[in-house]
N, C-alpha and C positions, 0 to 999 in steps of 0.2 A: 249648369248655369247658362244663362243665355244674355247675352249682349248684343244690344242694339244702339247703330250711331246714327244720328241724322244731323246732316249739315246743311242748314239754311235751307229746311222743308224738305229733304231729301234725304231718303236713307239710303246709306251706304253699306255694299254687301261686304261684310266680313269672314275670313276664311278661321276654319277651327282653331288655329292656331294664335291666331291674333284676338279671336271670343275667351280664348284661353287663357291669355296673356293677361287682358285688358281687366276680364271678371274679378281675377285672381287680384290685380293692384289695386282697383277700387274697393272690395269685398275686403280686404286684410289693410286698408287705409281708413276703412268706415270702420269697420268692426272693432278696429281698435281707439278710436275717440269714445271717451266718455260718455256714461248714457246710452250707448247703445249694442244691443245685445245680440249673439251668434244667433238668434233665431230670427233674423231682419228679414222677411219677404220682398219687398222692394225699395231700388235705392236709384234715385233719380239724381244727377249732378247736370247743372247748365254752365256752359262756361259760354260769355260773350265775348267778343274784342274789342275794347273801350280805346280810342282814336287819342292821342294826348297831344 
């Protein structure tokens, strides 16, 4: 698995352990919502910061 972060146009190098970590939460967070299936190829999340 490989993960990749980029922060405001900038990617940030991450070490195997934290590729490890991060794969693993989102991967077993998607896979398990409905509809979607252990055989996913790619999984894209954005998060913004919305100013209140």
């Amino acid at each position: 698995m490989r993960v990749k972060v980029v922060v405001d146009g900038k990617e940030i190098p991450i070490n195997e352990f934290v590729n490890q970590m991060l794969g693993g939460m989102i991967s077993g967070g998607v896979t398990a919502l409905k509809g979607v299936g252990e055989d996913w190829k790619t999984i894209e999340i954005r998060v913004e910061r919305v100013e209140e």
